[in-house]
N, C-alpha and C positions, 0 to 999 in steps of 0.2 A: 506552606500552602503552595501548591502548582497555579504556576500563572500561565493563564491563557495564550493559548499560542491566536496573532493574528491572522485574521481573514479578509485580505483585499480583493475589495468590488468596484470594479472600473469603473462604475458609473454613480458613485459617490465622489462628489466636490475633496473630501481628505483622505490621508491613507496611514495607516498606522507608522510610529517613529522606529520601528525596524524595518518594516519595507522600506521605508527613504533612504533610512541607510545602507543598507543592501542594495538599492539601485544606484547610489550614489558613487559607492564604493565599487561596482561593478563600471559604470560610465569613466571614470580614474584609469581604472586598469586596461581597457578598452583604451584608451588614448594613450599610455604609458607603451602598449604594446604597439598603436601603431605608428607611434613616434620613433621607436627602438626599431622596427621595422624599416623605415623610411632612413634612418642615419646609415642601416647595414646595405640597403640597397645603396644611396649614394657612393658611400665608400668605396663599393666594391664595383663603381665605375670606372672604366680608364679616363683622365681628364684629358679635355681639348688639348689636342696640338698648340702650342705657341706660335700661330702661324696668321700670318694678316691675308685677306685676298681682298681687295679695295677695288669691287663690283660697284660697277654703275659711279665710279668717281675715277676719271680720265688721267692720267699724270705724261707729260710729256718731258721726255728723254733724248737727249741727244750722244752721238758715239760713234766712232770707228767701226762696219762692218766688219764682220769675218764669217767664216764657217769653217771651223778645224775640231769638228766637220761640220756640227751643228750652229746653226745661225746663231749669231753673236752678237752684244753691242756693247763693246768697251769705251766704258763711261768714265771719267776722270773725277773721283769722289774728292781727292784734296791731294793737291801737288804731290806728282809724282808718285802718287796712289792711286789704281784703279780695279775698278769690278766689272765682271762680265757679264751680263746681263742675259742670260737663256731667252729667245724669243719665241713665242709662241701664237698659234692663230687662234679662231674664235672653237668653243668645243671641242672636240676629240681629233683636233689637226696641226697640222705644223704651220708654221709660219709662208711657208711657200706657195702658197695659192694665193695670200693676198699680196704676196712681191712679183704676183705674171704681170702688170700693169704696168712697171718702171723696166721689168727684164724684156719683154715687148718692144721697148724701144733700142736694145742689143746692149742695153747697158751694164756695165759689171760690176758690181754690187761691192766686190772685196774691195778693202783699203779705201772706201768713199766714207763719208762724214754723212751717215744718217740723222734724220728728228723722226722718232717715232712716240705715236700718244696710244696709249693704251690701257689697261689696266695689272698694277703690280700686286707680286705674290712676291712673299720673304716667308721664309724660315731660318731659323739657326746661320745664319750667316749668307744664305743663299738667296738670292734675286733672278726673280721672271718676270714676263709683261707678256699681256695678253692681248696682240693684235685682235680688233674687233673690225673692222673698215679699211680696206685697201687705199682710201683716200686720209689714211694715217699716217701712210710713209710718205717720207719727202727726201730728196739729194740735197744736203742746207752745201757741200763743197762738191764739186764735180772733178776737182785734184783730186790724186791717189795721195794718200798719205802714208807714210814708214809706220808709225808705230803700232805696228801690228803687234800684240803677244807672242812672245815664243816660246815654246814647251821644253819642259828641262825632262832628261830620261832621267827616271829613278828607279829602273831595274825589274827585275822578273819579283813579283809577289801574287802572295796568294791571301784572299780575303774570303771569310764568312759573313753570308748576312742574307738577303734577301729583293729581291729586282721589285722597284716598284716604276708609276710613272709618275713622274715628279710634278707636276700639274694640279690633279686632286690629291696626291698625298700630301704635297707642300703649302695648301691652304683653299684650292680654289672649293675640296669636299669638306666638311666636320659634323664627323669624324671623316678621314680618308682611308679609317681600315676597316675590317671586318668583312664576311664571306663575301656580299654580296660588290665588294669593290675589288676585287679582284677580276674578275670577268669587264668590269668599267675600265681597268688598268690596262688589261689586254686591249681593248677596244681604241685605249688612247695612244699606246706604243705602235699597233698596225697603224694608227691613223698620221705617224709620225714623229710623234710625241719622243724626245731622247729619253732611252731608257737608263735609269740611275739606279746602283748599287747601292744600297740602306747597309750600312756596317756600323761596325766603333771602333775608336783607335786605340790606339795600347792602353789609351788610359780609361777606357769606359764610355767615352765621350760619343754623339751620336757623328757619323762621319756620312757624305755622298760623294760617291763617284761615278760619272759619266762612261757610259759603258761605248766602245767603237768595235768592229773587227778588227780581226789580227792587221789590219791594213791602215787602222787609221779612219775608214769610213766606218757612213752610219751602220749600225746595227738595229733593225726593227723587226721585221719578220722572222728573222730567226734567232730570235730571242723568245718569242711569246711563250713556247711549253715550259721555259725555266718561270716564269714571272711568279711571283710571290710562295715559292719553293726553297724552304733554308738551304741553301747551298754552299759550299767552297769553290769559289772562283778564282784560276788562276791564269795570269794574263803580265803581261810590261806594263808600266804603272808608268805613263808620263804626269808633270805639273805646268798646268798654265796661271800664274798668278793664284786666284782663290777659285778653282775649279782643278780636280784630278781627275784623268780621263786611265780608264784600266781597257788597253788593247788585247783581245781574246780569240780563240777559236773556243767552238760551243762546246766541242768535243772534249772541254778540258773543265765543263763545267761539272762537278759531282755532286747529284742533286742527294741533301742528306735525311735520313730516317727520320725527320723529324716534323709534326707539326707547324703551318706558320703563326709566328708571333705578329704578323701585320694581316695576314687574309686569312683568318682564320675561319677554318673548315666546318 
């Protein structure tokens, strides 16, 4: 005997036990798909950076100035250990606009015992502070001290990688890649900001190195048409402690066919 196929009518209190089923079984599938949806979107995010930027929480640091060539402050982490500390001003600037207040009075910054309070950025083994207040810095020794860093030459090399500015790539943005922070990086390098080479070392590992002219000084303006362009850069590779600085002429940058892996297009 043929059995009745049902007929559901909204505006009846029940509904026959295959409609239920059949919406049941559809509402299931509907959330299986948009679970499965949501895990392929995750996945296929790049994850945060490992990088701290400790906004709006002050940490005060004390150290030996320098600028070889960019402002410095060599901090004493544990005997006879120490880190350079990259100094940075408030926003898309360098540190030098808020040191006019102590340079004013004809004072010479190099080889003096700064305290500076600011806020820190780490990544991967690298340390910045972020001058907010010109009433930050202080002279805590008004003696010149010796131990300055000294730079050991380690030769003519050539690196692959990509120029970013270490700032918002190093914590203070997340994420600090993708199209729209490249033109941000440009913004931060003219503003003064040291521009850093993003490579890997032989062993895969992520590496930075501080980028100078063939002279040793800073490089900013004319570095910006390379910034976030995969390139082979080749230049003298000096080492100061835990910072490598790669001395260049631009003309020796070759910028290569390829997509960026950090500013992507």
């Amino acid at each position: 005997m043929r059995e009745d196929k049902e007929f559901y009518v909204g505006y009846f209190d029940e509904m026959g036990p295959n409609t239920k089923r059949n919406i049941k079984g559809f509402i299931v599938l509907v959330v299986l798909i948009v679970v499965f949806c949501a895990m392929v979107f995750g996945l296929s995010q790049r994850p945060f950076a490992n990088s701290t930027f400790e906004f709006g929480s002050d940490t005060e640091i004390t150290g030996i100035y320098h600028e070889m060539p960019y402002p410095m402050l060599r901090v004493e982490v544990a005997e006879n250990e120490y880190k350079n500390i990259v100094l940075l001003g408030f926003g898309k600037s360098s540190i030098n606009p808020f040191l006019k207040k102590i340079r004013r009075k004809g004072t010479r910054l190099t080889g003096k015992i700064l305290t500076i309070k600011g806020n820190l950025i780490y990544y991967n083994g690298k340390t910045l502070i972020q001058l907010t207040d010109e009433e930050n810095v202080s002279i805590k020794n008004q003696l010149f001290v010796s131990e300055l860093p000294i730079k050991d030459e380690m030769g003519r090399v050539s690196f692959m990688g990509e120029i970013v500015d270490p700032k918002c790539y190093f914590g203070v943005m997340k994420p600090g890649y993708g199209k729209i922070h490249r033109s941000c990086a440009v913004r931060c390098i003219s503003g003064g900001i040291p521009p850093v080479l993003a490579t890997k070392d032989n062993e895969g590992n992520d590496r930075y190195v501080l980028l100078t002219d063939s002279s040793g000084n800073p490089i900013n303006e004319a570095i910006l048409n390379y910034i976030g362009k995969p390139a082979k850069v080749t230049g003298h590779l000096e080492r100061m402690e835990d910072w490598d600085f790669l001395r260049l002429n631009t003309g020796d940058i070759e910028v290569l066919d390829q997509e960026s892996g950090i500013y992507v297009q």
